[in-house]
N, C-alpha and C positions, 0 to 999 in steps of 0.2 A: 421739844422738837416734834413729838407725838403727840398726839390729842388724846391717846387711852393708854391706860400704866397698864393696862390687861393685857396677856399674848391673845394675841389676833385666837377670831372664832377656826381659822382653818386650819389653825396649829392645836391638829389633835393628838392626843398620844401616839395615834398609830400613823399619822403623817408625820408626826416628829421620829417614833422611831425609822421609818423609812430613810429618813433624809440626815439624818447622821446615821446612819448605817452607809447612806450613799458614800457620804464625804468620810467618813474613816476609811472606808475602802479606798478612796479616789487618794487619800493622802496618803495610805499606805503603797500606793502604786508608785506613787510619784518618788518616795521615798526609796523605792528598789530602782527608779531610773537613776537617780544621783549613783546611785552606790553603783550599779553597772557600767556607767558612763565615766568614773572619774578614779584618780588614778589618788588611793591610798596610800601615805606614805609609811604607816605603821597600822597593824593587823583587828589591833585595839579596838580604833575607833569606828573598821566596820564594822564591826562583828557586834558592835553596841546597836550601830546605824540599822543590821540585818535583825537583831532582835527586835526595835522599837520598831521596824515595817513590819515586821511578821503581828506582831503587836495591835496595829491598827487595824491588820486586814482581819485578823480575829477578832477583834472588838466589830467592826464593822459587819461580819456575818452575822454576828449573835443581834445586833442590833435592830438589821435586816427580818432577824429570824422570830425573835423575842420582843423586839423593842416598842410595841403596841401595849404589853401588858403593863411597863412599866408606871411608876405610880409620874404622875406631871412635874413634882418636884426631885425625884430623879434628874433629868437631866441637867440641871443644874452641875449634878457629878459629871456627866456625861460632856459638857464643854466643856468645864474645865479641868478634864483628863485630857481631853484635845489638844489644850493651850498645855498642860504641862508636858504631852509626848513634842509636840514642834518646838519647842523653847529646850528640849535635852537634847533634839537632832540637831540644831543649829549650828551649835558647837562642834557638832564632830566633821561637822565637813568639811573636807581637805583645802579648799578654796572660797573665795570671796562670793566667788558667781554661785559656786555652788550651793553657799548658803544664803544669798538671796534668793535661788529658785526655791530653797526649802520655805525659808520664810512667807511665799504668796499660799501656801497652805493656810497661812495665818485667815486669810480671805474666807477660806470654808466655816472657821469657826465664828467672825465675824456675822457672816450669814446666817448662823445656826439662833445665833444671838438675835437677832431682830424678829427673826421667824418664832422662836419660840417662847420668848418674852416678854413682858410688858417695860417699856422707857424705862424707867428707875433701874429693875435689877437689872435691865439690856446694858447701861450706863456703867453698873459696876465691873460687870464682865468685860467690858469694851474698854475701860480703865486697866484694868488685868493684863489685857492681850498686851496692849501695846508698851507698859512697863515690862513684860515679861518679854516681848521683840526688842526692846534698845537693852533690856540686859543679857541677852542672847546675841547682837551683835556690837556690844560696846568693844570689844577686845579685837574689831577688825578695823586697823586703821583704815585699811582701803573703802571702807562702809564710813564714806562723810556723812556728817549732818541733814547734808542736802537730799542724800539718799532717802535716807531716814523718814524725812519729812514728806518726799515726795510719796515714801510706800502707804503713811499713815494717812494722807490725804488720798489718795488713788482707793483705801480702803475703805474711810468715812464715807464717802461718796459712795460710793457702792456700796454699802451697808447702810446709807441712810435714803437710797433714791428704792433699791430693794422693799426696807421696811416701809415708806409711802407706801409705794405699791400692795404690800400685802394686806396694810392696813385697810387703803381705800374699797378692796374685795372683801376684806371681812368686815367695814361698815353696812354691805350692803346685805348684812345678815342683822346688824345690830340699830337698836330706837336710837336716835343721836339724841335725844330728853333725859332718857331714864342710865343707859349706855347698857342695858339690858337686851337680850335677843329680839327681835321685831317676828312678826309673824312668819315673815319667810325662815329665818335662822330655827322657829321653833318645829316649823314643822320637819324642816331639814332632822335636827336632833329626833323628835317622831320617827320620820322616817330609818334612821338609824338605829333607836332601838329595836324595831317592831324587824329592821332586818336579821338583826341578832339576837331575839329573841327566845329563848328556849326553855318556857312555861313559868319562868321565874313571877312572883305579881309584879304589875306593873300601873298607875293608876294616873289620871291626867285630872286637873283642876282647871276652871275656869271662876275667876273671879274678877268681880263688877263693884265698882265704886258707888254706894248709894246715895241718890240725889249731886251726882257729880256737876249737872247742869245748874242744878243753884249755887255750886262756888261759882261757877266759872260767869253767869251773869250778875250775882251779886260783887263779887270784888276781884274779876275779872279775869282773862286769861291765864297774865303771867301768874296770880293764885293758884288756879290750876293746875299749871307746868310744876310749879313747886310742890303741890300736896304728890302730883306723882312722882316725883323724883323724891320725896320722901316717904311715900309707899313702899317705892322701889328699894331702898335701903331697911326699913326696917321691916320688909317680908323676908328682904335676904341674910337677916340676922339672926333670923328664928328657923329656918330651913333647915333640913339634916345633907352631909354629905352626898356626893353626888345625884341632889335637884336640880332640873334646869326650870328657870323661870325667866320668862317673858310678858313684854308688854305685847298683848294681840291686837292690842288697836282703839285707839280712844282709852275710854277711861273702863278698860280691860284688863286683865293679866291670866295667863297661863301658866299651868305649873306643871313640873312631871317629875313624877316618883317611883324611880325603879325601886324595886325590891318591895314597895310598899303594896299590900291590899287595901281593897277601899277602905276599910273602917280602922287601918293604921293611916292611910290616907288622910282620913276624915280628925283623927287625932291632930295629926300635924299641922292641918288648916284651921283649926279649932284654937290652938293654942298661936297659930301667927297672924290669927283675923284679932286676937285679943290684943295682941302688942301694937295693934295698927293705932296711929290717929283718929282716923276716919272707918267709917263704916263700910264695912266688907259684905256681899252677899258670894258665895261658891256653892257651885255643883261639882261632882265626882264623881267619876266615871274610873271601876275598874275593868282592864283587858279582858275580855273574856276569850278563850278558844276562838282559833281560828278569824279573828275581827279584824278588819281593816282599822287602817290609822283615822278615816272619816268615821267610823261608826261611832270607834272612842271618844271622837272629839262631838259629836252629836248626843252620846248619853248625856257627857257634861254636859252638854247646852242644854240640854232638856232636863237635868237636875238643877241648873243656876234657874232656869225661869221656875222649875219649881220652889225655890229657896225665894225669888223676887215677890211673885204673887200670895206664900204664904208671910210677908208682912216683914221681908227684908232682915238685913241685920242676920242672918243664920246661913250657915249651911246645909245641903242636902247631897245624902249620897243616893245615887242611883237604883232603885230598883235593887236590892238587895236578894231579894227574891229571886229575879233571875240569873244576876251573878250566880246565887249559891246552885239553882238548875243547869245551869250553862257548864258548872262543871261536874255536876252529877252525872251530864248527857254525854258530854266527852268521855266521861269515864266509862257510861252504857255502851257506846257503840263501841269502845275497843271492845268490850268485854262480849261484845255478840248480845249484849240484853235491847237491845232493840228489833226487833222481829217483824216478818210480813205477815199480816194475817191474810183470809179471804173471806172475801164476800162475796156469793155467788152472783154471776151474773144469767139469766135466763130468759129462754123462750117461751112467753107468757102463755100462748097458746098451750102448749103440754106443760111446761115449769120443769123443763128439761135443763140439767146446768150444761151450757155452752162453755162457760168462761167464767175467771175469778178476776174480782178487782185486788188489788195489793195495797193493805193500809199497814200505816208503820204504828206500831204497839210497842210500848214499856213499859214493861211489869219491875216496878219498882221494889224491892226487897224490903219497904218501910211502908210505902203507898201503894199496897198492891200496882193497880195501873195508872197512870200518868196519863188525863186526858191529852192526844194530840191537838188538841186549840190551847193547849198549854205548854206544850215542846217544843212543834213546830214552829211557832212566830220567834222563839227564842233559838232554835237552828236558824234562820234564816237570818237573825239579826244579826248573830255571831258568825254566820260563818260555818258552822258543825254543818249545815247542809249539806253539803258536798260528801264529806263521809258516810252521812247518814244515809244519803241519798241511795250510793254508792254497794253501803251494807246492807239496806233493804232490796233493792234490786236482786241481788247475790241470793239472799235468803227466801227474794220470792222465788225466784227462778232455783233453784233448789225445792222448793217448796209444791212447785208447780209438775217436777218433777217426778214427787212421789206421788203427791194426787193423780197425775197421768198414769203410772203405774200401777198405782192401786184399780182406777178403774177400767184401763185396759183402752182408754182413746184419748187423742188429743184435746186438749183443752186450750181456750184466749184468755191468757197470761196482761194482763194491764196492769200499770204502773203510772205512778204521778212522778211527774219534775215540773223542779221550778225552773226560773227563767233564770237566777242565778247559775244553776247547775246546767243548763242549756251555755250560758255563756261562759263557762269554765273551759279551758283548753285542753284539747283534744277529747273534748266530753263521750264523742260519739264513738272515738275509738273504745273506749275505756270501756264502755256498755257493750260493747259488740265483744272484748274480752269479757269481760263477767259471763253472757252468753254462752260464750263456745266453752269456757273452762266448766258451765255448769252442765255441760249437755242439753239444755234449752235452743227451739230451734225458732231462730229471730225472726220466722215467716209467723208466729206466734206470737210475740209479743210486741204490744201497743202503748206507749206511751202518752200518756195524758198531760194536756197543757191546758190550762184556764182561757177562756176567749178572752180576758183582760191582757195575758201577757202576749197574744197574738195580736192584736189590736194597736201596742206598743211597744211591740218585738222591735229588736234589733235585728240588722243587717247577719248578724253573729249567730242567734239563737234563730230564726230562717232556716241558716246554711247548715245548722247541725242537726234541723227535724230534718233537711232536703236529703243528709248526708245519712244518716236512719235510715230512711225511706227507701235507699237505694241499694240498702245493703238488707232490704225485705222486713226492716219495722214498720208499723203501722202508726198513724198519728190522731188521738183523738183530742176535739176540744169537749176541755169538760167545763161542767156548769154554764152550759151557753144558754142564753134566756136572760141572763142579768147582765150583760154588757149592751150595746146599743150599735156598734161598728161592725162585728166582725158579718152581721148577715148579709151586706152586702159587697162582701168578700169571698163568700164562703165557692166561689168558681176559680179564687185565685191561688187560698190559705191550703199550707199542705196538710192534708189532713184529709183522715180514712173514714174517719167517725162523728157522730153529735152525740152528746149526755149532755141531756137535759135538763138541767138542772131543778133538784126537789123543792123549790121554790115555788119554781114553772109550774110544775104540775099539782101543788098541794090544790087547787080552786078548779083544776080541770075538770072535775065532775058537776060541779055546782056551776059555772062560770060558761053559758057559752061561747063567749067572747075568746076565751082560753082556749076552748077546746076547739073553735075553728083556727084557733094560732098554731095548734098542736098539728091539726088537718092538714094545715099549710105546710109543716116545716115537711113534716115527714115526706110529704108529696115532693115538696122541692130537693130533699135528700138524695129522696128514690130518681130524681131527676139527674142529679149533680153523681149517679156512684156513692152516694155517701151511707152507711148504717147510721141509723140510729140507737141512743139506749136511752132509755127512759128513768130515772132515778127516780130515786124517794118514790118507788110504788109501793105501799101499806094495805092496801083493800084489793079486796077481789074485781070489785068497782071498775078502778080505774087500771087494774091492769086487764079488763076486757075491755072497758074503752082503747087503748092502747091497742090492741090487738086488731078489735073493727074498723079502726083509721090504718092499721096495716106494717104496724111498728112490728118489726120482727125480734126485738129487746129491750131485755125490761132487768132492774135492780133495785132492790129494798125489803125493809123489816118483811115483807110479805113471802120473800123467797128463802130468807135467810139471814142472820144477823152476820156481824166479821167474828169468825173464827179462825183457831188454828189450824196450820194446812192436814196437819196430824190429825186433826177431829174429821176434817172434812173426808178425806183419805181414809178413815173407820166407816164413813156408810155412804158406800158408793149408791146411785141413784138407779132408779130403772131403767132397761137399755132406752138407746136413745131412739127418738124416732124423728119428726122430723126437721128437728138440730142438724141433724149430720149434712142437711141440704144448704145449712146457713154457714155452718164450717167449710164447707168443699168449694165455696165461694171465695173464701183468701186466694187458693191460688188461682181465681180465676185474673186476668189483665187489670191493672187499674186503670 
C-alpha cells in the first residue's frame, strides 16, 4: 500500500515520543469520562477501569517527558502496551455504547502505527489491533458484525489516508532512486545535530562517484540509476550505528558521523569506499569549535577536490593541522592564554606614545607563540572569533588600564574586528559591557575594520560601527591603500580614522608617485575630519617624510615592536608634549 517499509523521515524519536505521550494521555482521559458518566453495576470492574486510566495518564506523562531518549525500537513496546491497555478496558464496561466509545481509542493506536512505522511491521500491528478488538467485543451480542466492520473500515481509512500523507512529507526529504535522504532531508539532520550539539566529535563526508559520466554515456542512464542504488546499499552495510547517509545530488553522497572524529571518520570511509563496486573519492571534514553547518560542509568539499585532483580513488581528511589548532585555541581563550599585546602608536614628530594598537598573542605552552597568520584564519573559519574577539578586547582594555596608570595620562586604546564579529548580535552592546565593567572610557577606544570589509559591509555591520559611534567609539579603517572602493566613500563610511596600510608606505620614500598619493590622502583627511596613522614606519626616513606632509600619526618597528601591556607600563615615556594637543581633539565635535 506504501512505497517505503521505512518509518517516515518525520517520525523521529522525539516526535514519536511526543505523540504517544499525546494519545495515552488523550486515551486515559477518555477512559475516566466512561467511568464518570456511566452507571457500574459492581465495584470491580471500576476500580480496574480507574487503575488502567490512571495507567495511561502515567504512561503518557513519562512519555511526554522521557520519550525522546527512547531507543526507535522501543516503541514498538509502547503500541502494543496501548492495544493491550484498550483491549482489558473493553470488557469492563458496563454497557454496549460504553464499550464502543472505548474502542475508537483503538484509532490513536492505529495512528501511532502508520506514523511510526514502516508498511510491513505497520501491517503486523494493525493485524494485532483489530483481532485484539473483535476479541474484546465478541461477547457483546448487541456489537453485530456490521458494527464490527463498519469500525474496522472507518479505521483502515483513516490510518491509511493519515499514512499517505505523512509519507508524501517525508518524501520530500528523501531521493526517490536510492530511498535515501536527498539533500534537503540531510541538511535538515545537520541542522539538528549542530542544534544539540555539545562538543561531542562530530564529522561530515562527502563522497563522488569516479568517472560516473562514463557509465552513464557508455551504457546508459538506467546503468546509472542502478550502480547508485547499489552504492546506496552497500555504504549502508558497512556504516556504524546512528550515520545518516544521503544522496546530495547527482552522483554524490553525504555522510555524517556523530561521535566520530575525523581520523575515526576517515577509518570508516576507508573501509566502506573498499566494499563499494565502484570507485569512490571522499573528503572529511571534522566540526571544529564554534562552525557553522556551511563551513563543515565546505571543508569536506574542499577535502573531496583535494582527494579528485590527487588522482582519485582515495580519500582526504581536512587539514588536520587546523582541526588539532581549532581546539587548542578554544582551549586558550577559555583559559585566558590568549592576550592583548601593544604596540605603540605615536607622534612622529616627538615619538611621543599617544596610543596602543591591541594585537592578540598566544603563547603556547609547547610553541612558545603562535603566529596570528596562523590562529586568526583558523578563528575566523571556525567561528572562535567571536570569543576571541571578545577576550582580547577585555584583556586590552584592562590592559590599557594599567598603562594609563602607570604613566599618569590617557592613552588611544585601538582594537581590530572582523566583519564576522560586527555582524554577530548585539555585538555593540556586548563591547560597550566589557568597557564599562573594565573601567575603560569608550571616548577612547577605536575599533578597526579593514577598507575590504567596508567596501562589502552589510546593512548589519554599518549599523553596529553607527551604533559604536554614538555611544563615543571611534571607527578606524585599517590597511586602506589596498582596496580600490572605499576612497571614494570616505565622506560617507563611518569612520574617525585612515591606517595606512605598510604596504602603502614600504616605496614612499623611493616612489614619488607614492609619496604624492600619501600628500594627497593626508590632505583629503585633514579635509574630511579624519586622522590619519601611518603604519609599517621602520626608518627615521619616512617617518619625517610623514611628518613634512603633516601626518600627525605614525606606527611601526621604528617606534616599537608589540609588547606586553606589563612591559609597556615598566618604562613610562617622557612627559608628553605636543601629543596632549592631538589627544584633546577626541573630544572635540565630529
Amino acid at each position: 500500500m506504501f512505497r517505503s517499509t521505512t518509518a517516515p523521515l518525520l517520525a523521529t524519536t522525539r516526535v514519536m515520543g511526543l505523540t504517544a505521550g499525546a494519545f495515552y494521555t488523550a486515551g486515559g482521559f477518555a477512559a475516566l469520562a466512561v467511568i464518570l458518566c456511566a452507571d457500574f453495576p459492581q465495584r470491580g470492574p471500576r476500580d480496574v477501569l480507574l487503575l488502567l486510566a490512571a495507567g495511561a495518564l502515567v504512561g503518557g506523562a513519562l512519555l511526554l517527558a522521557v520519550g525522546r531518549y527512547l531507543p526507535r525500537g522501543a516503541f514498538h513496546g509502547v503500541v502494543g502496551l496501548g492495544t493491550v491497555l484498550i483491549t482489558l478496558a473493553v470488557p469492563l464496561c458496563p454497557t454496549a455504547a460504553t464499550a464502543l466509545a472505548v474502542t475508537t481509542v483503538y484509532a490513536f493506536v492505529a495512528l501511532d502505527v502508520v506514523f511510526f512505522f514502516g508498511w510491513l511491521q505497520g501491517s503486523a500491528h494493525l493485524a494485532a489491533l483489530f483481532a485484539a478488538a473483535w476479541w474484546a467485543l465478541h461477547d457483546r451480542p448487541e456489537v453485530t458484525a456490521g458494527v464490527g466492520i463498519a469500525l474496522a473500515v472507518v479505521c483502515t481509512v483513516v490510518t491509511t489516508v493519515v499514512g499517505l500523507l505523512v509519507r508524501v512529507a517525508s518524501n520530500a526529504n528523501h531521493d526517490a532512486l536510492t530511498g535515501l535522504l536527498n539533500r534537503r532531508g540531510f541538511d535538515r539532520a545537520l541542522d539538528t545535530a549542530l542544534t544539540g550539539h555539545r562538543g561531542e566529535p562530530l564529522a561530515a563526508v562527502l563522497l563522488d562517484v569516479d568517472h560516473f559520466k562514463t557509465v552513464n554515456d557508455r551504457r546508459g542512464h538506467a546503468a546509472g540509476d542502478h550502480l547508485l542504488q547499489t552504492l546506496a546499499r552497500e555504504l549502508q552495510g558497512e556504516l556504524p550505528e546512528g550515520a545518516v547517509l544521503a544522496r546530495y545530488g547527482g552522483d554524490e553522497f553525504a555522510l555524517l558521523l556523530p561521535g566520530h572524529s575525523g581520523t575515526r571518520a576517515l577509518e570508516v570511509v576507508e573501509r566502506a569506499r573498499r566494499s563499494c563496486t565502484a570507485q569512490l573519492s571522499a573528503g572529511i571534514a571534522e566540526l571544529l569549535p564554534g562552525q557553522a553547518a556551511a563551513d563543515l560542509l565546505r571543508h569536506a568539499d574542499a577535502a573531496l577536490y583535494g582527494a579528485k585532483t590527487a588522482g582519485r580513488g582515495r580519500s582526504r581528511l581536512h587539514d588536520d593541522a587546523s582541526v588539532e589548532l581549532a581546539r587548542e585555541l578554544a582551549v586558550a581563550i577559555g583559559a585566558g592564554h590568549v592576550r592583548a599585546w601593544f604596540q605603540p602608536i605615536v607622534s612622529p614628530s616627538t615619538g611621543d606614545v599617544v596610543g596602543v594598537e591591541a594585537l592578540a598573542r598566544w603563547v603556547h605552552p609547547d610553541r612558545e607563540i603562535v603566529s596570528p597568520a596562523e590562529f586568526v584564519p583558523v578563528a575566523e573559519t571556525t567561528g572562535l572569533i567571536f570569543d576571541m574577539g571578545l577576550a582580547v578586547l577585555a584583556d586590552a582594555c584592562r590592559g590599557a588600564r594599567e598603562v594609563s596608570d602607570a604613566w599618569g595620562r590617557d592613552l588611544l586604546l585601538t582594537v581590530n574586528v572582523s566583519g564576522r564579529e560586527l555582524t554577530s548580535e548585539n555585538y555593540p552592546q556586548r563591547v560597550l559591557e566589557i568597557v564599562r565593567a573594565s573601567g575603560w572610557s569608550a571616548d577612547l577606544l577605536v575599533v578597526e575594520v579593514t577598507e575590504s570589509l567596508l567596501d562589502g559591509s552589510s546593512g548589519q555591520a554599518l549599523a553596529a560601527l553607527e551604533d559604536l559611534r554614538a555611544h563615543g567609539v571611534s571607527v578606524a579603517i585599517d590597511d586602506f591603500g589596498t582596496g580600490y572602493s572605499a576612497f571614494s566613500r570616505l565622506d560617507t563610511l563611518p569612520a574617525d580614522y585612515l591606517k595606512l596600510d605598510n604596504v602603502f608606505m614600504a616605496d614612499i620614500t623611493s616612489s614619488p608617485r607614492r609619496a604624492g598619493m600619501l600628500q594627497a590622502l593626508i590632505s583629503l583627511a585633514h579635509t574630511l575630519g579624519l586622522q590619519v596613522v601611518a603604519e609599517g614606519v621602520e626608518t627615521r626616513e619616512q617617518a619625517d617624510l610623514v611628518v613634512g606632509m603633516g601626518g600627525t600619526l605614525a606606527q611601526g618597528w621604528l617606534f616599537g615592536r608589540p609588547v606586553p601591556p606589563a612591559d609597556l607600563a615598566a618604562a613610562p615615556p617622557d612627559p608628553v608634549g605636543p601629543a596632549e594637543e592631538w589627544l584633546a581633539a577626541l573630544d572635540a565635535p565630529r
